[in-house]
Each structure stands twice: as C-alpha cells, then as structure tokens.
ROSE-4610 file (N, C-alpha, C; in Angstrom, 1 decimal, always signed):
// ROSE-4610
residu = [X/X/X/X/X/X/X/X/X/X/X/X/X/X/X/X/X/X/X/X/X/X/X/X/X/X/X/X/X/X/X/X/X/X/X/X/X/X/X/X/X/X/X/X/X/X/X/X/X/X/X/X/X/X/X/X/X/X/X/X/X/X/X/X/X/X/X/X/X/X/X/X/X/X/X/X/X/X/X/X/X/X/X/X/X/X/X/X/X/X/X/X/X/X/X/X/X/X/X/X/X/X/X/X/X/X/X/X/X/X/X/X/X/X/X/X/X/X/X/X/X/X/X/X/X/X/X/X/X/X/X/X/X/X/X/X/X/X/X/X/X/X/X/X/X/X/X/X/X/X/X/X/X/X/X/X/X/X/X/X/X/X/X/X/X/X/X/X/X/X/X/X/X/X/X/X/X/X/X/X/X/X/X/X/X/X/X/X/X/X/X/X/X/X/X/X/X/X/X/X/X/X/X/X/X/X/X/X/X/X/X/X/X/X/X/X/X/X/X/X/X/X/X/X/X/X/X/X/X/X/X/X/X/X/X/X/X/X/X/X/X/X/X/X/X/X/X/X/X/X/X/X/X/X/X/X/X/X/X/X/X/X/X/X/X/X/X/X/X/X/X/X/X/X/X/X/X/X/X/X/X/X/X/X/X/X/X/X/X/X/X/X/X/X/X/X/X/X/X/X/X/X/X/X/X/X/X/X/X/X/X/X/X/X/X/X/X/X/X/X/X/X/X/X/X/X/X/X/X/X/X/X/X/X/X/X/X/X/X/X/X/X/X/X/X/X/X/X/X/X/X/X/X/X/X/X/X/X/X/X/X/X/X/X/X/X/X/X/X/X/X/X/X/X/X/X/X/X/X/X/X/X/X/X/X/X/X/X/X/X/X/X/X/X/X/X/X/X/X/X/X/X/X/X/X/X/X/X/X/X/X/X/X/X/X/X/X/X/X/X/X/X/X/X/X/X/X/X/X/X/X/X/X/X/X/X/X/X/X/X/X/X/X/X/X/X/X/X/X/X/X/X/X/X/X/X/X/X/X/X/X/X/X/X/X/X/X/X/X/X/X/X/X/X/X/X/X/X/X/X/X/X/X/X/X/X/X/X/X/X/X/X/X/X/X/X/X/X/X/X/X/X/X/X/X/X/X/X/X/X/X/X/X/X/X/X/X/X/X/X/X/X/X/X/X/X/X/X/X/X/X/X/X/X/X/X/X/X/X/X/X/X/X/X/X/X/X/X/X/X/X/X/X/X/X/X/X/X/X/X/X/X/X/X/X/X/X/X/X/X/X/X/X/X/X/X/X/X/X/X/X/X/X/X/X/X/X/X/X/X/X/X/X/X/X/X/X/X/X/X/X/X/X/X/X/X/X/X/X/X/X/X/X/X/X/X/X/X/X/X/X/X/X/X/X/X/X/X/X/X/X/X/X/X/X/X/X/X/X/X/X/X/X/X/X/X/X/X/X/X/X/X/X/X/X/X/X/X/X/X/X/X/X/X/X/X/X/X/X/X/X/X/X/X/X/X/X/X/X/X/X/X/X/X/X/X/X]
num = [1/1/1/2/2/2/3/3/3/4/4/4/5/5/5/6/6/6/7/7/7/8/8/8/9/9/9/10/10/10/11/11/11/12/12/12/13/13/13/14/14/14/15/15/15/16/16/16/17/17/17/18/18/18/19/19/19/20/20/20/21/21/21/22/22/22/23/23/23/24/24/24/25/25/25/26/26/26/27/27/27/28/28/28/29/29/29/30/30/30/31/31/31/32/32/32/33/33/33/34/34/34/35/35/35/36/36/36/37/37/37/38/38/38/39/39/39/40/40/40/41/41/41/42/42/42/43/43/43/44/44/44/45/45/45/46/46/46/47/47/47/48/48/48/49/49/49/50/50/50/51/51/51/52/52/52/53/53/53/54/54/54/55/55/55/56/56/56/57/57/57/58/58/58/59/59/59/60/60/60/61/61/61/62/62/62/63/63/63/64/64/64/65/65/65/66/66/66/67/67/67/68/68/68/69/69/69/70/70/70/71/71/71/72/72/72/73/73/73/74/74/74/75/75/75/76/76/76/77/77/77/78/78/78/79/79/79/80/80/80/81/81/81/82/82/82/83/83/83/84/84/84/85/85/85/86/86/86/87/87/87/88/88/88/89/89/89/90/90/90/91/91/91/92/92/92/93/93/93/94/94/94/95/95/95/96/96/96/97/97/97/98/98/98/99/99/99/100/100/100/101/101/101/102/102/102/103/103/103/104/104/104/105/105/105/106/106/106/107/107/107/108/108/108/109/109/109/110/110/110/111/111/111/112/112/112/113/113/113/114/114/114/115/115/115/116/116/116/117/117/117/118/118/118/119/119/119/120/120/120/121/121/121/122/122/122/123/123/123/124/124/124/125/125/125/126/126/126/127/127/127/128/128/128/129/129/129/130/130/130/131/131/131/132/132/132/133/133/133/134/134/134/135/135/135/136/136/136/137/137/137/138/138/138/139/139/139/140/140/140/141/141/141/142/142/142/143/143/143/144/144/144/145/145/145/146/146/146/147/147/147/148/148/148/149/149/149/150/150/150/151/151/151/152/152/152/153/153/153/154/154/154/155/155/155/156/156/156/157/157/157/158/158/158/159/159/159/160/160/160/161/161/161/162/162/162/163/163/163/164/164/164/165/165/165/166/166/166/167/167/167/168/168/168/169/169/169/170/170/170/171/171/171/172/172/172/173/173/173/174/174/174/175/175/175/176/176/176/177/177/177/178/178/178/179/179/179/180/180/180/181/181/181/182/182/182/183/183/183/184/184/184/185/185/185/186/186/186/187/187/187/188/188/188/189/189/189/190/190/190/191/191/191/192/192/192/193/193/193/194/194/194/195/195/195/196/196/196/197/197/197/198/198/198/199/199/199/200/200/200/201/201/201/202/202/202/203/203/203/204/204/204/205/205/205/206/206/206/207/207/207/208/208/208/209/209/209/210/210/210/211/211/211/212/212/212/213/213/213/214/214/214/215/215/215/216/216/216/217/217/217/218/218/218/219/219/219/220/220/220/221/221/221/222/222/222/223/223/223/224/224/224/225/225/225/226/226/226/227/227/227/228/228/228/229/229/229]
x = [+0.6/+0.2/-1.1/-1.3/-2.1/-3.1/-4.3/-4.8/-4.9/-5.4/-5.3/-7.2/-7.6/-9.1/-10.1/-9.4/-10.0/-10.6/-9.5/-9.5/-10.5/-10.7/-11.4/-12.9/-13.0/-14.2/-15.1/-13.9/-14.4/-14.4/-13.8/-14.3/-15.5/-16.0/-16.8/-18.0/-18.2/-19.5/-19.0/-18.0/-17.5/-18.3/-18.6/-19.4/-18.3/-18.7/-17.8/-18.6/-17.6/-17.7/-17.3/-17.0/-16.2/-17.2/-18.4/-19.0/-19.5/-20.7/-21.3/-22.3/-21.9/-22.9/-24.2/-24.3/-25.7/-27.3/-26.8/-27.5/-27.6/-26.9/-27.2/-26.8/-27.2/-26.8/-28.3/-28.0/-29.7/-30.5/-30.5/-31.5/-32.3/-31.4/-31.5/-32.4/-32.0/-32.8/-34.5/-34.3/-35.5/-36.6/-35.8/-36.8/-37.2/-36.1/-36.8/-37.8/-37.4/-38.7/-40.0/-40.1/-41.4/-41.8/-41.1/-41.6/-42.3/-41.9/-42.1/-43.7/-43.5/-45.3/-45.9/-45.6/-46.6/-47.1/-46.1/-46.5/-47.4/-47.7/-47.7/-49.4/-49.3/-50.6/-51.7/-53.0/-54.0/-53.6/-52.8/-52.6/-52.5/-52.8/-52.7/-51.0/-51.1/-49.6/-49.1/-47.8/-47.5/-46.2/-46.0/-45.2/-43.4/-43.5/-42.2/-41.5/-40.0/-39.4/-38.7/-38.7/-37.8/-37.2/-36.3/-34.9/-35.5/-34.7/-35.0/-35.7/-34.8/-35.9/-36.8/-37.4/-38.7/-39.4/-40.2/-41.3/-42.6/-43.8/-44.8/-45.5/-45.7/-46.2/-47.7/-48.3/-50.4/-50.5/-49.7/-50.0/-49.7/-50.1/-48.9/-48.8/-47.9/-47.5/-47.7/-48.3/-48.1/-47.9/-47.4/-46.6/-45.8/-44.7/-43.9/-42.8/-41.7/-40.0/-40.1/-40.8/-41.1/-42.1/-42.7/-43.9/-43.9/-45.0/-45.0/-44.4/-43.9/-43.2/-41.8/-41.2/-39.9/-39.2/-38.1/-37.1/-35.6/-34.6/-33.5/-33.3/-33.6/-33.3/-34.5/-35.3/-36.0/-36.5/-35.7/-36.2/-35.2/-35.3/-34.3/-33.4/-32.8/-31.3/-30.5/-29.0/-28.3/-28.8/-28.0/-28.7/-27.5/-28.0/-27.0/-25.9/-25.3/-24.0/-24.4/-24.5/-24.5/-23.6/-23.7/-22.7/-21.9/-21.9/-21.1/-20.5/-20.6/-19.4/-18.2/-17.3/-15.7/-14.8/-15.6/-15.3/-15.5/-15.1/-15.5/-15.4/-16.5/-16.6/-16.5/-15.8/-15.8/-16.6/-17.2/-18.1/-17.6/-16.6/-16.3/-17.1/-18.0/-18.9/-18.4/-17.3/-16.2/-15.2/-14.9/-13.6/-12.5/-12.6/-11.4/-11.1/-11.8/-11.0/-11.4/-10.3/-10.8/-11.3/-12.5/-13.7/-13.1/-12.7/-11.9/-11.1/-9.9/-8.7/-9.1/-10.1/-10.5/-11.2/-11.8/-12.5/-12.0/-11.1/-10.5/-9.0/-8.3/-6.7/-6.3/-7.2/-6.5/-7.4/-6.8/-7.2/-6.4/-7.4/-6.8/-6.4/-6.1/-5.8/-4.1/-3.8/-2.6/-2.2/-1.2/-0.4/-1.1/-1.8/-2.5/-3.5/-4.0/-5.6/-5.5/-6.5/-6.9/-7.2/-7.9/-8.3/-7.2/-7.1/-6.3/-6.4/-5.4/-5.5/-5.1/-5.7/-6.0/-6.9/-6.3/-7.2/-7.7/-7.0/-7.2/-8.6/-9.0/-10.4/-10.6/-11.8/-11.8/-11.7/-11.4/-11.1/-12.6/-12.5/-14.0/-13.6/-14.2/-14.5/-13.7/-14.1/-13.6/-11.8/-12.1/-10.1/-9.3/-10.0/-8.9/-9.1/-10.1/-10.2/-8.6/-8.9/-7.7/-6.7/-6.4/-4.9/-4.4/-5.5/-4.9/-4.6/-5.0/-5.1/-4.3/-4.3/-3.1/-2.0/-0.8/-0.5/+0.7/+0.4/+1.2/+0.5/-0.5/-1.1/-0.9/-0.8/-0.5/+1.0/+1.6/+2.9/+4.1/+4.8/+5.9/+7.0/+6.9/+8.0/+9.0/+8.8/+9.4/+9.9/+10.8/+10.8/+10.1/+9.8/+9.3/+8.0/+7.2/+5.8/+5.2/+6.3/+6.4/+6.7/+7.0/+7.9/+7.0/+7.0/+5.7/+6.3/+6.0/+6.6/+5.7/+6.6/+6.2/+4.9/+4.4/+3.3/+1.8/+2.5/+0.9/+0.5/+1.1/+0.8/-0.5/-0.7/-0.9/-2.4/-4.1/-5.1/-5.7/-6.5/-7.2/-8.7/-9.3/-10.9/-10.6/-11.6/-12.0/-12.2/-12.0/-12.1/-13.6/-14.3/-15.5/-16.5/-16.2/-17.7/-17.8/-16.1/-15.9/-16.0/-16.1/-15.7/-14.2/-14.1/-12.6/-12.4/-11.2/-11.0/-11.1/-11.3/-11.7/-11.0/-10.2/-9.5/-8.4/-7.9/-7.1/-6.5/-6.5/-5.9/-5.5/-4.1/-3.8/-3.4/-3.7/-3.6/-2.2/-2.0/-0.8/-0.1/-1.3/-1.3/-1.6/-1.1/-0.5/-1.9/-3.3/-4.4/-4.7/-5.6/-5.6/-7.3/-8.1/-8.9/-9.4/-11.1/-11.4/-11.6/-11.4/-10.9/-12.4/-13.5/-15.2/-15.5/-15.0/-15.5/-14.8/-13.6/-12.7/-13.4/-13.7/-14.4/-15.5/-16.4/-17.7/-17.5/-16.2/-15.9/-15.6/-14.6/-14.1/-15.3/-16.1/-17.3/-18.1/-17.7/-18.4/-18.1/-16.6/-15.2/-13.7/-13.0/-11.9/-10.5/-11.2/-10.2/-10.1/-9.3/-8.9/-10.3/-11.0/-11.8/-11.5/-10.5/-9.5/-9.0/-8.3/-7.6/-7.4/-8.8/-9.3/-7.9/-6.8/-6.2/-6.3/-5.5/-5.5/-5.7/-6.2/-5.4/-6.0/-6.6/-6.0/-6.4/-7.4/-7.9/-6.9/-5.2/-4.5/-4.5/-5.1/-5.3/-4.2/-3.6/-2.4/-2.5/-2.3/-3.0/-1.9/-2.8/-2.0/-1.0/+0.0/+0.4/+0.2/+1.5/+1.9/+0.2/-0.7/-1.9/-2.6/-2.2/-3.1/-2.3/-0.8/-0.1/-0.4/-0.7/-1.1/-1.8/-3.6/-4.4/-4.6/-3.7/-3.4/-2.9/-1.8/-1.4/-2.1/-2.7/-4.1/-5.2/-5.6/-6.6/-6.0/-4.9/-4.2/-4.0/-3.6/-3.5/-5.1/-5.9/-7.3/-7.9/-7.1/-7.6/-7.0/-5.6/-5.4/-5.7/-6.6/-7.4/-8.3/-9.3/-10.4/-9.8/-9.3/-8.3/-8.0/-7.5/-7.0/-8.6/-9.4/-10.8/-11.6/-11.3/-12.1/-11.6/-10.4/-9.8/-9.8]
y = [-26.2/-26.7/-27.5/-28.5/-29.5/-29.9/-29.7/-29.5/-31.5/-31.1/-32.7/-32.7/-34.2/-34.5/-33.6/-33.8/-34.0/-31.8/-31.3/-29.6/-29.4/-30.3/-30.0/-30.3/-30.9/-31.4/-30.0/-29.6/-28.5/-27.3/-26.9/-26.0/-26.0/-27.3/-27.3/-26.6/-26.4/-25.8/-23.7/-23.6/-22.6/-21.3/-20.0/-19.4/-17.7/-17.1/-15.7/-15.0/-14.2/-13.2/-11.9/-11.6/-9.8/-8.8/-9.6/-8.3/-7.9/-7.1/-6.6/-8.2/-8.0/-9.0/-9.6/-10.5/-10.5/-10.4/-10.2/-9.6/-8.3/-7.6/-5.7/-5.2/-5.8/-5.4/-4.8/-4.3/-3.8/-4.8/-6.0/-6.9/-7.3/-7.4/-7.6/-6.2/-4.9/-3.6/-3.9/-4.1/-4.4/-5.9/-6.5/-7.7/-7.2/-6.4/-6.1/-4.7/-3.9/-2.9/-3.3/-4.6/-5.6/-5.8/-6.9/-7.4/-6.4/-4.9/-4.3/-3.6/-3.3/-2.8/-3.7/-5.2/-6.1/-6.1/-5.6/-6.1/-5.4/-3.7/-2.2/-2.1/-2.9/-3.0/-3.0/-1.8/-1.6/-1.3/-0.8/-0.6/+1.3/+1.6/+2.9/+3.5/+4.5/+5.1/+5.4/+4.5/+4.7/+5.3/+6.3/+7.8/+6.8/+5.8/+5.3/+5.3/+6.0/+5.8/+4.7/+4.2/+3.4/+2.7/+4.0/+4.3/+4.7/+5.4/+6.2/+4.9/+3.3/+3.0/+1.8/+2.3/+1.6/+2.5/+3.3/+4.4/+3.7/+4.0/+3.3/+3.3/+2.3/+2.1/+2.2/+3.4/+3.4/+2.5/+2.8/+2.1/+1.1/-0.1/-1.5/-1.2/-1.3/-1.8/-2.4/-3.4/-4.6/-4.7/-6.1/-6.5/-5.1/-4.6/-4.2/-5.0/-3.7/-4.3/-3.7/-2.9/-2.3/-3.1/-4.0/-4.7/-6.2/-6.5/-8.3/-8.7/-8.2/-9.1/-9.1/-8.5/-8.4/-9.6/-9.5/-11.1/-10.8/-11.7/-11.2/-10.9/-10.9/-10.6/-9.7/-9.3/-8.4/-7.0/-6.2/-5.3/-4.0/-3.4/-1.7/-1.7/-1.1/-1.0/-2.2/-2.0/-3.5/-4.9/-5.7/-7.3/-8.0/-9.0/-9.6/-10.7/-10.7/-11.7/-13.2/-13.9/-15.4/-15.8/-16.3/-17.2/-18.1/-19.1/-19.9/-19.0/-18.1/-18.0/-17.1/-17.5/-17.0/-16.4/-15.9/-14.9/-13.3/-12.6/-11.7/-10.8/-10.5/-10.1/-8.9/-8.2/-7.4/-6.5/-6.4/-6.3/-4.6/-4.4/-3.3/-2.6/-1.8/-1.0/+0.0/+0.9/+1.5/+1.5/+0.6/-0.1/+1.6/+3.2/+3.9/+3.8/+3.5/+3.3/+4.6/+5.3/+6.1/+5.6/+6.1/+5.8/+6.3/+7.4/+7.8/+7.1/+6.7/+6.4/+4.4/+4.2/+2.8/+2.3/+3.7/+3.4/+4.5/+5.1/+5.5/+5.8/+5.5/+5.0/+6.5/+7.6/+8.8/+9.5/+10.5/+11.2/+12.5/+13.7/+14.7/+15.2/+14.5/+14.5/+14.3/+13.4/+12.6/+11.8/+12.6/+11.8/+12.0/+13.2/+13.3/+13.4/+12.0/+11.6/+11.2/+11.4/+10.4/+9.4/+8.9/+7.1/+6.5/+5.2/+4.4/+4.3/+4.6/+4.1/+2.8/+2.1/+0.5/-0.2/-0.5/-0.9/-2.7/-3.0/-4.3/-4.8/-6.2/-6.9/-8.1/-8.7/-9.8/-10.8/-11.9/-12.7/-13.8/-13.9/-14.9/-16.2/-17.2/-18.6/-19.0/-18.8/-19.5/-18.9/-17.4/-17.1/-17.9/-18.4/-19.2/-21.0/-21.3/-22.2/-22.3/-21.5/-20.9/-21.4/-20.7/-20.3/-21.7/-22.8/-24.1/-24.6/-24.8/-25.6/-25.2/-23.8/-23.5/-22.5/-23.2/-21.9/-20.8/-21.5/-20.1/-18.9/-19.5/-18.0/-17.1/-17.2/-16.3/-16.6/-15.4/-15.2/-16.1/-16.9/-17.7/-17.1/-15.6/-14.9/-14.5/-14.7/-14.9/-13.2/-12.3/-11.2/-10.3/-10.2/-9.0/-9.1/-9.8/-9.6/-9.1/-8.9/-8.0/-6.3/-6.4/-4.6/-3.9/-2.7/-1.6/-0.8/-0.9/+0.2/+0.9/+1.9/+3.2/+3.7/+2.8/+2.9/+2.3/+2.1/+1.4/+3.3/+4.1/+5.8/+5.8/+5.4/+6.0/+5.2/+6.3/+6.2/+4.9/+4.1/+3.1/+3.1/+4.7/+5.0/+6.6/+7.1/+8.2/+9.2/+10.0/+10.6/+11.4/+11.8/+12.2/+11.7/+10.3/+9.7/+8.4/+7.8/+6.6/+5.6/+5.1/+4.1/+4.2/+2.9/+2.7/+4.1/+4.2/+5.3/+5.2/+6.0/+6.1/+7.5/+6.8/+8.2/+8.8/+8.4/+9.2/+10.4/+11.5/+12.5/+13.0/+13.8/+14.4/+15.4/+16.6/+18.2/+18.3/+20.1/+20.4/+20.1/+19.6/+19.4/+17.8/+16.9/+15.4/+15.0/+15.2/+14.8/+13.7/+12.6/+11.7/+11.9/+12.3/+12.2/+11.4/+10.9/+10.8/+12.2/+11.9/+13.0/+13.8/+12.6/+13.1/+13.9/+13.5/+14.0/+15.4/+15.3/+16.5/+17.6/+17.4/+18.4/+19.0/+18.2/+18.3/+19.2/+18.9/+19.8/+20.8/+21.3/+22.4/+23.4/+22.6/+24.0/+24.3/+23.8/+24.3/+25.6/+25.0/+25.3/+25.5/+26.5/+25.9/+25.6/+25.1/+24.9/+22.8/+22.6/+21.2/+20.8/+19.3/+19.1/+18.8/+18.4/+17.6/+18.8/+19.3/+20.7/+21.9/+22.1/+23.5/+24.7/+23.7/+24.6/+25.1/+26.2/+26.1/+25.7/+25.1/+24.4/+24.7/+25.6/+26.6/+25.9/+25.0/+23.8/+23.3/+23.1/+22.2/+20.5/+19.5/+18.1/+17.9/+16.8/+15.8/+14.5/+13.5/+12.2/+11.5/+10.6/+10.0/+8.7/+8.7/+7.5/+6.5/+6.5/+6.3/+5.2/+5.8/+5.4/+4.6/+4.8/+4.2/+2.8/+2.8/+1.8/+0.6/+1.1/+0.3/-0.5/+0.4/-0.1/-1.3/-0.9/-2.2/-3.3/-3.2/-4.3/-5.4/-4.0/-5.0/-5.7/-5.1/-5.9/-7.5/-6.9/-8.0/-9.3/-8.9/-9.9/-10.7/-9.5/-10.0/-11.1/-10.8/-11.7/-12.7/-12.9/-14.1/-15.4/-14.3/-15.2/-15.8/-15.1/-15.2/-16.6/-16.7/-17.5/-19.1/-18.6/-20.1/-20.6/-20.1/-20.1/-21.0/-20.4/-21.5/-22.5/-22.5/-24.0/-25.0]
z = [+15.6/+16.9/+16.8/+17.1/+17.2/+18.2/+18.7/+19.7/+20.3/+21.3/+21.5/+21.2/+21.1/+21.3/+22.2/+23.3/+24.4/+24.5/+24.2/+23.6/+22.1/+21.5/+20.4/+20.8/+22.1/+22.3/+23.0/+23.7/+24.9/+24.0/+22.4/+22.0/+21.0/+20.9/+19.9/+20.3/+22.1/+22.3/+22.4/+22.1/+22.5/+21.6/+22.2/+21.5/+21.2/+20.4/+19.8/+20.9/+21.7/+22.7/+22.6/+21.5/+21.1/+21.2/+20.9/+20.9/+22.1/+22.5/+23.8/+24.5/+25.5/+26.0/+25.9/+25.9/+25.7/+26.3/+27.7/+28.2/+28.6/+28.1/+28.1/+26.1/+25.3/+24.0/+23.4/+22.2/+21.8/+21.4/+21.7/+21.4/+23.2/+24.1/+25.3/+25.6/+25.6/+25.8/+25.6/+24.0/+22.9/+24.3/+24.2/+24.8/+25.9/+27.1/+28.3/+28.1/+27.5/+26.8/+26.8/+26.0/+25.3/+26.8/+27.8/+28.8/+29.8/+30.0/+31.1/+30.5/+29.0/+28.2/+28.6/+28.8/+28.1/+30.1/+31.0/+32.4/+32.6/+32.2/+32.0/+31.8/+30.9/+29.9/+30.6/+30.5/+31.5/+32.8/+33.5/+34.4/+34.5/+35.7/+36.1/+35.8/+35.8/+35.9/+37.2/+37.6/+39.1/+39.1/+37.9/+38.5/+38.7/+38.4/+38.6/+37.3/+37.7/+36.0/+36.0/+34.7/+34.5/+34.1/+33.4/+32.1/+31.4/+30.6/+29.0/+27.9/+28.0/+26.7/+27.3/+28.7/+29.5/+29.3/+28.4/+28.6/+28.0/+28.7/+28.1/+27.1/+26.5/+25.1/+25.0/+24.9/+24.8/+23.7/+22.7/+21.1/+20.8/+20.7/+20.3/+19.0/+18.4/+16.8/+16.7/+15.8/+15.3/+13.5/+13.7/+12.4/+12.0/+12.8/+12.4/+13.1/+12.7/+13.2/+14.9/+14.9/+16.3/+17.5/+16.6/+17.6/+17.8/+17.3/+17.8/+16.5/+15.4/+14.4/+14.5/+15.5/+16.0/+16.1/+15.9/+16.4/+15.9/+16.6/+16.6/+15.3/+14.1/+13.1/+12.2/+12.8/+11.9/+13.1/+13.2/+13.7/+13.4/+14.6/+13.9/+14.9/+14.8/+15.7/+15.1/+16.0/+16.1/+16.1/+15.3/+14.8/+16.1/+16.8/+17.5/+16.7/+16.5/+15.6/+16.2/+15.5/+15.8/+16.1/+17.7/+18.3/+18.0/+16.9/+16.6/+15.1/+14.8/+13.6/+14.6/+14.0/+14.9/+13.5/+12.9/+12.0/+11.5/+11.0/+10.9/+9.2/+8.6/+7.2/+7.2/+5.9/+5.9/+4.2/+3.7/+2.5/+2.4/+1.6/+0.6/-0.5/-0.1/-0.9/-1.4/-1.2/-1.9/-1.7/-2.9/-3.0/-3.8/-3.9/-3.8/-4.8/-5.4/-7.2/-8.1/-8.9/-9.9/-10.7/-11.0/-12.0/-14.0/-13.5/-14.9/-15.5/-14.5/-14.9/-15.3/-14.3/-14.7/-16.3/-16.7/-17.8/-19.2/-18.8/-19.6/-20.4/-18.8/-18.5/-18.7/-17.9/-17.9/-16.8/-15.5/-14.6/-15.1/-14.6/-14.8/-13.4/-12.5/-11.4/-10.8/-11.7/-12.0/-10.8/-10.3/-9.4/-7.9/-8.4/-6.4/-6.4/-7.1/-7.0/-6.0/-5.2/-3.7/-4.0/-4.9/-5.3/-6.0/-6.1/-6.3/-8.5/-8.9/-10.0/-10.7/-10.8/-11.0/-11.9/-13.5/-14.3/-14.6/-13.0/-13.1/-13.0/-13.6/-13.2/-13.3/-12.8/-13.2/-14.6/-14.5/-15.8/-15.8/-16.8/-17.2/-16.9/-17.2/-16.7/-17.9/-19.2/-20.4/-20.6/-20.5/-20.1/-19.4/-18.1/-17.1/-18.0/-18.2/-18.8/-19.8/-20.4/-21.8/-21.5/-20.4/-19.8/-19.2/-18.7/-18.5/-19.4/-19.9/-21.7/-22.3/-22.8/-23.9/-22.9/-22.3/-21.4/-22.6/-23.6/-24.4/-24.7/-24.4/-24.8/-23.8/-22.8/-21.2/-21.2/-21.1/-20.4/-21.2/-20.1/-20.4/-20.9/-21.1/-21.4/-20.7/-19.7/-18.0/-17.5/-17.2/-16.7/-17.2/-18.2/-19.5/-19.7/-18.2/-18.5/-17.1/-16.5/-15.1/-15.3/-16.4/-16.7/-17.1/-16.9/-17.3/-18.3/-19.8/-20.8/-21.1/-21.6/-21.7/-22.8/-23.3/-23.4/-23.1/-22.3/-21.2/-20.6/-20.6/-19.8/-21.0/-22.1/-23.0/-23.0/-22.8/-22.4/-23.6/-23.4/-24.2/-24.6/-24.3/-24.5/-24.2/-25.3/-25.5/-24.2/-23.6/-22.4/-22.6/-23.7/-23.7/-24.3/-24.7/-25.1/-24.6/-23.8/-23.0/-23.9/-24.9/-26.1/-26.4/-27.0/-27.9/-29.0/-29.1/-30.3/-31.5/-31.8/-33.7/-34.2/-35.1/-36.0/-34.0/-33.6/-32.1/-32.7/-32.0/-32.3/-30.8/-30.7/-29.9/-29.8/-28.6/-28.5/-28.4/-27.9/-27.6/-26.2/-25.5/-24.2/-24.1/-24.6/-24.8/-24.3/-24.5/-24.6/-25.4/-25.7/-26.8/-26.5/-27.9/-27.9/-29.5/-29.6/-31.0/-31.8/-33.0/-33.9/-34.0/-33.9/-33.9/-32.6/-31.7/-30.2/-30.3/-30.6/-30.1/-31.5/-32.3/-33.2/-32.9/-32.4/-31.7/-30.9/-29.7/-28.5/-28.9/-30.0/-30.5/-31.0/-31.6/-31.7/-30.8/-29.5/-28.1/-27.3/-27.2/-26.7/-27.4/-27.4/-28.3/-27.0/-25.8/-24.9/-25.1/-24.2/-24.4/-23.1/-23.2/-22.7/-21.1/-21.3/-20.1/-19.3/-19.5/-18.9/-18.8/-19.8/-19.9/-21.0/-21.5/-22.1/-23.7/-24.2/-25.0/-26.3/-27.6/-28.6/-30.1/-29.7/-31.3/-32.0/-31.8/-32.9/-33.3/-33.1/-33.3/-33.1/-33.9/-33.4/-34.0/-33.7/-34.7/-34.3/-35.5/-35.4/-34.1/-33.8/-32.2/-33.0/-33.4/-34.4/-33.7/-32.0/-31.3/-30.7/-30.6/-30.0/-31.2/-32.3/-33.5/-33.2/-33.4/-33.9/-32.3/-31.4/-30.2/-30.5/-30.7/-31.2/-32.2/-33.3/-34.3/-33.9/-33.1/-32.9/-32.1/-30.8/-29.8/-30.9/-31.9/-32.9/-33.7/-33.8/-34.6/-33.6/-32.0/-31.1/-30.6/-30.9/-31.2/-31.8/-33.3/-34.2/-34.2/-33.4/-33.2/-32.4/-31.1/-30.2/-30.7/-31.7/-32.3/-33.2/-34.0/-34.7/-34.1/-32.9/-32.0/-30.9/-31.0/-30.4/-31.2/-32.5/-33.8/-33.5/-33.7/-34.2/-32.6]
C-alpha cells in the first residue's frame, strides 16, 4: 500500500507515542521537582505537602545527575525515548548459550540443558570475501551439506584444559579427553572428570576422534594451499 503525498507530508511531523506521556513521565516529575525547590528557595516552611517527589531540597547538588547538571539525558531514573525514532531495539546481553558445549562441543548436561546448544559464529571479512570468489570452496554439494552425521556428536576441544586435542583418548564412559590432561586428572582423582564415574585408569585411544582431526588438518592445509596461490 502506497501512501499518497499529501499522507507522507502529515506524517513527517508525526512523533512515537507508546511510551508514558510526556507530561507525567520521570523526566516531567524531575523538571517539576526542580521548579517548585527553585520557587521554595529561602522561603519559610508553609506546612503545605506537596507529593512524595516535591519534598524540599536545603542542599542543592550541583554538577551532578541530581542537580543543575541534569538534562534529559544525563540524570538517574528513566531516559525519555526520542520522539522521532518509531522503532524499537532490542540489545541481547544474554544471548542463553552453553558456554561448554560452545567451546568444547560437549555438556554434561545433555539433552536437558536449559541453554541452547549452538556452535555456530561469526565468519570473517576475508572467508566471505572467499566464498564469492571461489564458490567451490563452500558447499555446492547440494543436499549433503544440510545432513548432520554422526560424527559431528563427537567433542572438538579438550573438556579440561579447553584447547584442540593432543594424543585424544577416551573413557569407559564415551568421554574424549587429551591423553596429558586425563593423566594429570587421574592422579588427582581416579573418577572420570566429566561424570564423576568410574575408569579404573582405563584410557583407549579415540581413533574415531583422531581420524576427524586428520582429515580437518588436511582440509586445512588445503585452504592454506589455495590462499597462497
């Protein structure tokens, strides 16, 4: 739908009204507070109330957020929203993400974590660069790069020292740890670090987790490879 001229003219002065009014909101409070001290000032006390945030001020503040350095934007309480934006932001400070499972591709929580397990992130400037340029290197394999196999379950960093693995070894209890860390732990503890269980100092090498690794290096070195050239 297409507005006509004559409607784009009459909203151009149009201002955002969702929030509290502007003349009873905490900036409107704040101003009339200021006006009734400033009326106040040297005068006798005449026993009249008037409201909880009209009480009189003996002390002026100054240069603070409470006194004469006050203005709609620097003081305490509620900030009034600027009239002309007809939007609304919303700034995600916890974004719910498992911290473990993000940096180590393993919760001991599993299925009934409360946070979301998600090892996704952002991509650099020179990767997208890449991916216009050469698009074989991304995808083009067409269904088979949508499918989740079965060893993507399988963790990609050490669960107790949070680096890449070295030497992987795994418990009785399908743990994948480095073969240095998990020795270290063993003369602490001879339980699993993760689940508290058993393991009898039984490690066995992670093949399954080594032969991943190899291959991710080798796809490594091919990037590194087509980067030179």
């Amino acid at each position: 739908m297409t507005l006509s001229v004559q409607q784009q003219r009459e909203n151009a002065t149009s201002t955002y009204e969702m929030d509290t009014e502007v003349d009873r909101d905490a900036q409107a409070i704040f101003e009339k507070a200021q006006k009734i001290n400033e009326e106040l000032l040297g005068q006798a006390d005449d026993k009249v109330y008037r409201g909880i945030n009209n009480y009189a001020q003996y002390y002026k503040k100054r240069d603070t957020a409470a006194g004469n350095a006050s203005s709609g934007l620097v003081r305490k309480g509620p900030i009034r929203a600027p009239a002309n934006l007809r939007a609304t932001v919303r700034w995600d400070y916890q974004p719910d993400i498992c911290k473990d499972y993000k940096e180590t591709g393993f919760c001991g929580f599993g299925d009934s974590c409360k946070f979301l397990h998600d090892r996704s992130d952002y991509k650099h400037g020179w990767q997208l660069e890449r991916e216009e340029t050469h698009p074989s290197h991304e995808g083009g394999k067409g269904d088979s790069d949508y499918e989740i196999h079965s060893d993507e379950e399988l963790p990609f960093k050490c669960f107790i020292c949070r680096n890449s693995f070295k030497d992987p070894v795994v418990t009785r209890c399908k743990h994948y740890f480095c073969e240095k860390c998990a020795l270290a732990n063993y003369k602490k503890s001879t339980r699993c670090f993760i689940c508290n269980a058993q393991t009898s100092g039984v490690f066995n090498p992670a093949h399954e987790l080594q032969a991943k690794i190899s291959a991710r290096g080798d796809d490594d070195d091919d990037d590194d490879d087509d980067d030179d050239d």
